[in-house]
LOTORLUM-860621 format. One line per field, with one value per residue (C-alpha): residue in one letter; y, x, z. Coordinates in Angstrom, 3 decimals. Layout:
BEGIN
res: c(A,...) .
py: c(Y,...) .
px: c(X,...) .
pz: c(Z,...) .
//
This chain:
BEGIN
res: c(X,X,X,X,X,X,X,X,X,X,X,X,X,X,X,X,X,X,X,X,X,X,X,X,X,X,X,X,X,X,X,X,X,X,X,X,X,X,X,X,X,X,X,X,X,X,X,X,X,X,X,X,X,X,X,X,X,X,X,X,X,X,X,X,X,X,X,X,X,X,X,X,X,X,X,X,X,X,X,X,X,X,X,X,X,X,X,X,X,X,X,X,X,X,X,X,X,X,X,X,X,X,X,X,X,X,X,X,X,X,X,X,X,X,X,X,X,X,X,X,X,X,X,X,X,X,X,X,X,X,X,X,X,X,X,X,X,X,X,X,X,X,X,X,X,X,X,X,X,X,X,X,X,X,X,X,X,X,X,X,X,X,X,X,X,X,X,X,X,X,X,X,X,X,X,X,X,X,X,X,X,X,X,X,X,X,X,X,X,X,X,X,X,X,X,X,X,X,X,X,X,X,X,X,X,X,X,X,X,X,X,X,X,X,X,X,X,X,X,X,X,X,X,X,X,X,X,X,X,X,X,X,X,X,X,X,X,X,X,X,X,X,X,X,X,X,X,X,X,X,X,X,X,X,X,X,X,X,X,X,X,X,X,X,X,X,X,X,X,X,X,X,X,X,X,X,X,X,X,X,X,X,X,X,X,X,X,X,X,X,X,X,X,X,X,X,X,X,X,X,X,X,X,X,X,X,X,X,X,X,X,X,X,X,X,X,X,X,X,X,X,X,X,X,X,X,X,X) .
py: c(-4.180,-4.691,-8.071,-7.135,-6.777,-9.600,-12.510,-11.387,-11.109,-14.882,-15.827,-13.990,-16.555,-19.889,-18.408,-17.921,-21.433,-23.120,-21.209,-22.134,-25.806,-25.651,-24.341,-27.307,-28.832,-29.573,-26.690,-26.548,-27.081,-24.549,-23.065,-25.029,-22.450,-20.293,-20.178,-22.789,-22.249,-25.239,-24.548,-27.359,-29.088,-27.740,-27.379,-24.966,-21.171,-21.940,-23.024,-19.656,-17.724,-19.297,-19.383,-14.982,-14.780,-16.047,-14.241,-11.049,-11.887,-12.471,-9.416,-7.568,-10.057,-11.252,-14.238,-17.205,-18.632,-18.247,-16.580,-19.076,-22.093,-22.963,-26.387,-28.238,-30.585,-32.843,-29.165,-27.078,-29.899,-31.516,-27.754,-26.683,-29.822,-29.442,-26.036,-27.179,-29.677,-27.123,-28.756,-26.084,-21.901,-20.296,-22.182,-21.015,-22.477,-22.335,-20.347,-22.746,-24.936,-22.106,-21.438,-25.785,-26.090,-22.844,-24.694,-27.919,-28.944,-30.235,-32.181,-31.480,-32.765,-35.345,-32.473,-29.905,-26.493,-24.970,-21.754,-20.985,-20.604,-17.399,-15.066,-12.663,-12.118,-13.270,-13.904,-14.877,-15.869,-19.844,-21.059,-24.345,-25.345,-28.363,-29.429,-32.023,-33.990,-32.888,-36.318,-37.109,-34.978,-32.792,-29.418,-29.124,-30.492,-32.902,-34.667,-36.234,-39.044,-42.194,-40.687,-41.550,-38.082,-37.337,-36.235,-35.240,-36.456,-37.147,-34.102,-31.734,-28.760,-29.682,-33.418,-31.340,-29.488,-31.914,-34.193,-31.292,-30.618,-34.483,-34.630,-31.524,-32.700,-36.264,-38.696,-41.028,-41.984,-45.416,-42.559,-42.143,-45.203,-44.170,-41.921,-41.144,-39.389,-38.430,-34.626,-31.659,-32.713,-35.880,-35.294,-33.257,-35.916,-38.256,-36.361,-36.358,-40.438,-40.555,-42.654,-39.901,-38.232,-34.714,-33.363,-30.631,-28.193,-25.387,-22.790,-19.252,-18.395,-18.530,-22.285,-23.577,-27.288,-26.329,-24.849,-28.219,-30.274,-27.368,-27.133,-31.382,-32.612,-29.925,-29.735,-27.878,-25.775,-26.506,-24.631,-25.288,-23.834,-25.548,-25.210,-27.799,-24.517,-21.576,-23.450,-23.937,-20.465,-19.187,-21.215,-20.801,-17.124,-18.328,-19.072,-16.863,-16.621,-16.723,-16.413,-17.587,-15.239,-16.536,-16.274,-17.437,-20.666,-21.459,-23.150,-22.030,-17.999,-17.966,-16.785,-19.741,-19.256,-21.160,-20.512,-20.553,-19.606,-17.736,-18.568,-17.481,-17.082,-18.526,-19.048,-20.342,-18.034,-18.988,-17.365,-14.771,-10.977,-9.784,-12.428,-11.855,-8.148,-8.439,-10.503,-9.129,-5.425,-6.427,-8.164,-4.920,-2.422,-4.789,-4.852,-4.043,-6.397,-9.271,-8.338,-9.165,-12.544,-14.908,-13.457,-14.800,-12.130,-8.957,-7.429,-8.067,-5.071,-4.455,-3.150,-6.737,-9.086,-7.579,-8.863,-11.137,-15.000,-14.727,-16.458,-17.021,-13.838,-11.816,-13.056,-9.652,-9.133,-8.393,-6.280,-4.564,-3.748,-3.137,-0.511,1.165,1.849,3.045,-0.214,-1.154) .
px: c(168.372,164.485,162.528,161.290,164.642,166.533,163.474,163.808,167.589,167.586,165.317,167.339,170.162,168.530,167.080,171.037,171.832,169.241,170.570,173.597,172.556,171.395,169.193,167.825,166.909,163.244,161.353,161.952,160.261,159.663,163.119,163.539,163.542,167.653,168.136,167.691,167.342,167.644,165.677,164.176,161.288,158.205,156.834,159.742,160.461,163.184,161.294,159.084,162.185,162.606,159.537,159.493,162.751,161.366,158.102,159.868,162.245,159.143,157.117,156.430,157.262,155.288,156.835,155.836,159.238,159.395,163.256,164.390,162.761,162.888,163.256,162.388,165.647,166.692,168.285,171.216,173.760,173.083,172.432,176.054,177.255,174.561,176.157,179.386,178.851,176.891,173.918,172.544,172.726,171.820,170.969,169.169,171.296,171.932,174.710,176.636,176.506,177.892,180.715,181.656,180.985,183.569,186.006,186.183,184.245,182.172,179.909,182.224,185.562,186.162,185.448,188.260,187.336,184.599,187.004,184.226,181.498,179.878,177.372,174.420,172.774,170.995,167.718,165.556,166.396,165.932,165.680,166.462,163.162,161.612,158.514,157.046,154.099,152.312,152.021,155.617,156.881,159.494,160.265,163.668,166.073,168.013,164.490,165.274,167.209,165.139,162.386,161.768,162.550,162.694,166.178,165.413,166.732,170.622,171.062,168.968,170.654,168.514,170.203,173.201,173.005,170.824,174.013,175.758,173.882,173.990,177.595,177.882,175.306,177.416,174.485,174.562,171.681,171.322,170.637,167.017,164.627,163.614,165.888,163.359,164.705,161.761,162.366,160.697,157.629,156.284,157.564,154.073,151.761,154.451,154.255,150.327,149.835,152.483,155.533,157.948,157.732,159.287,160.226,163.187,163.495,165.853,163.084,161.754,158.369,155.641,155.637,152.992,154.423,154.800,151.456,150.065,151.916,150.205,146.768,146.496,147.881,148.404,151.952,154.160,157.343,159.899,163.155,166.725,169.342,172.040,175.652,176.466,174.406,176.001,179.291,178.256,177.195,180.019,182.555,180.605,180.288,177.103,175.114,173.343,170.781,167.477,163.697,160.476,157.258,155.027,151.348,152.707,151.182,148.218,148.781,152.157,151.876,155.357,158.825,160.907,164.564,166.783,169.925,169.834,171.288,170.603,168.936,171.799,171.617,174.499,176.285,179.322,182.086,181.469,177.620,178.064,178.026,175.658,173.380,173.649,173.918,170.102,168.751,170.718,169.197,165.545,165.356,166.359,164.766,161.411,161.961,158.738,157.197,159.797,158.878,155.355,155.751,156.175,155.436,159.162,160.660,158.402,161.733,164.467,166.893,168.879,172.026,171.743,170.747,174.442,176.535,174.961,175.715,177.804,181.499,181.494,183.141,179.929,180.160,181.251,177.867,176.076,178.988,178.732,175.339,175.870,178.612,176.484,174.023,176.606,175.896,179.939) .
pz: c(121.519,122.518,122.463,118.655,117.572,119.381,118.144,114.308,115.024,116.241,113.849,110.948,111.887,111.948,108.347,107.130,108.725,106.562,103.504,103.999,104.018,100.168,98.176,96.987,100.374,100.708,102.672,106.426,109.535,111.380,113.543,117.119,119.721,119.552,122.928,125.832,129.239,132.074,134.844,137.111,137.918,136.549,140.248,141.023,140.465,138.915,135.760,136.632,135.539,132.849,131.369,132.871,130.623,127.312,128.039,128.033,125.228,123.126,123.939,120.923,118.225,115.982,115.001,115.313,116.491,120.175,120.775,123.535,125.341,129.544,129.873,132.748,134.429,137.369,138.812,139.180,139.173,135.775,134.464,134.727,133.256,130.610,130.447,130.487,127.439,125.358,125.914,127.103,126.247,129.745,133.317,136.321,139.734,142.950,144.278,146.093,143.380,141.221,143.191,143.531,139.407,138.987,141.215,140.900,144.625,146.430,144.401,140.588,143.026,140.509,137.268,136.458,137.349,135.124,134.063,130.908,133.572,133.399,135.457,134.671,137.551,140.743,141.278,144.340,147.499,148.356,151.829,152.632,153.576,155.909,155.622,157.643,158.977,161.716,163.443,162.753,165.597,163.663,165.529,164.053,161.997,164.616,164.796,161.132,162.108,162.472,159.946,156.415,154.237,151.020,150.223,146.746,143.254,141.965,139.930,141.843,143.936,146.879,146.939,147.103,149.514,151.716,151.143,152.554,155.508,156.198,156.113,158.967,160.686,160.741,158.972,155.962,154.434,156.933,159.321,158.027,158.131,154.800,152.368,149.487,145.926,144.421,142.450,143.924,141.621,143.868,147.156,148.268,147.429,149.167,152.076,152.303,151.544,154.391,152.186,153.782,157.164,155.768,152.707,152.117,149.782,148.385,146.911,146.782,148.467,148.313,146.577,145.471,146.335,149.421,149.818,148.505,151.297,153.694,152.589,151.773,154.663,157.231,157.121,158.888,158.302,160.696,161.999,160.325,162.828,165.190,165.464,162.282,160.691,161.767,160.904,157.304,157.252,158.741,156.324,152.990,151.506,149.110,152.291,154.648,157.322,155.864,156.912,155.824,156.903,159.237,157.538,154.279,154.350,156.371,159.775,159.827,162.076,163.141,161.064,160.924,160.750,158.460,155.700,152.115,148.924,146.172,142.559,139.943,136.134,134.446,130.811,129.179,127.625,124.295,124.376,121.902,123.930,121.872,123.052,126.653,126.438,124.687,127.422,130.049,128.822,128.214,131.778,133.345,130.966,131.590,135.534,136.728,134.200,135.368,139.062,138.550,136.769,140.367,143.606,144.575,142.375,143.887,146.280,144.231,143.440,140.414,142.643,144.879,141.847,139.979,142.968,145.702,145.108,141.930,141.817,138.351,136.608,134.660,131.229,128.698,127.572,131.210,132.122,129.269,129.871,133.314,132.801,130.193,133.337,135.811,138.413,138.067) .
//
């Protein structure tokens, strides 16, 4: 199915739906966008993809109804249990908290295993990133403790697993003089007026909010490693090593070594196939296109995006698709 034909297919439903309601209903509004996509803050790639997948879905129509709609959250946490309560149609998350939503950890402990939670694909890579002040004399991530950092918002994947590293690392939140929750959104500008000392973050590359926190205020990008690390690396099958180039952002020559996870797309069971198939299909039949949307996306591989960070089983529809192409 191409873009053309999945928009007026869409859009040929909401149409039936309104029938259905009455003829002798006053005229409708125009149709709300058919499918809904959670993504993040607006400052992240995550909303990048979503906004890439709705451009592509739309590509050739000539409708005025767009076929789906990214919309911006608190993060991969309140996306699956947006998910979860239908709130939402697809969700872009983190890996790790992919695997903890499909089994009942971590941060859903206290939810039942998510058994309707289903996978499409991978995306980018997303190193857990530290950014700090120059003057606050941060080389690495035991210097922390006794600083004021932003920890990032309730909801947000980056909360999580900064509430993850501070639990193997052995710190509570008393451990900072300042533990700031601002989303992904505010912490540069926080950074530069100096109301935290560092800021972390769970993102592709290169970031434009952490380019801000670089270019405004000289900031620096500091190394994540340590033996609390390479035992959360070593226990956890969504995480791996991870780099960030040096030369990336100004200031900053050297690689700096850290871990990360990956940026999944995700869906409920009760998504019709059809559905995913279509966007599954025009994401991969549009690659090059999709590749050129965020500089984040430019090495990603069909054959790596089909396995790497997914727990979730794939959902019908992308495995249909998938087996169609010979990948499984």
């Amino acid at each position: 199915m191409r873009p053309r034909t999945l928009a007026r297919s869409l859009i040929f439903t909401t149409v039936l739906a309104a029938m259905a309601a009455g003829a002798a209903s006053p005229p409708a509004r125009a149709a709300e966008p058919s499918v809904t996509i959670g993504t993040g803050s607006r400052a992240g790639v995550y909303f990048q993809v979503g906004r890439a997948l709705c451009r592509l879905l739309a590509q050739g129509s000539q409708d005025a109804v767009p076929a789906c709609s990214a919309l911006p959250t608190a993060g991969s946490i309140a996306n699956l249990r947006d998910l979860r309560a239908g709130k939402l149609d697809f969700a872009v998350v983190q890996s790790d908290w992919q695997y903890h939503a499909l089994n009942g950890t971590g941060g859903f402990s206290a939810d039942k295993p998510d058994s309707g939670l289903r996978a499409l694909f991978s995306v980018h890579g997303e190193p857990f990133t530290l950014v700090a002040r120059r003057d606050a004399e941060i080389a690495r991530l035991q210097d922390l403790a006794g600083k004021r950092v932003n920890i990032g918002n309730p909801g947000s994947g980056q909360r999580g697993t900064m509430e993850i590293v501070m639990l193997a690392m052995g710190w509570e939140k008393s451990t900072f003089t300042l533990a700031e929750e601002l989303p992904a959104s505010q912490q540069s500008l926080a950074l530069c007026h100096d109301r935290v000392q560092a800021m972390i973050y769970i993102v592709g590359h290169p970031n434009d909010s952490v380019e801000q926190a670089v270019r405004l205020c000289d900031a620096v990008l500091v190394e994540v490693s340590g033996r609390p690390i390479d035992i959360l690396v070593a226990k956890y099958p969504f995480y791996s090593r991870m780099e960030i180039p040096g030369g990336l952002y100004a200031g900053n020559p050297r690689d700096v070594q850290t871990f990360g996870v990956r940026a999944t797309l995700v869906t409920s069971a009760r998504i019709d196939a059809d559905t995913v198939y279509a966007l599954t299909k025009t994401v991969f039949e549009n690659f090059s296109a999709f590749r050129a949307m965020h500089p984040a996306f430019q090495h990603l591989m069909p054959e790596r995006m089909i396995t790497d960070g997914l727990s979730a089983p794939l959902h019908e529809g992308a495995l249909r698709y998938y087996r169609e192409r010979g990948w499984l």
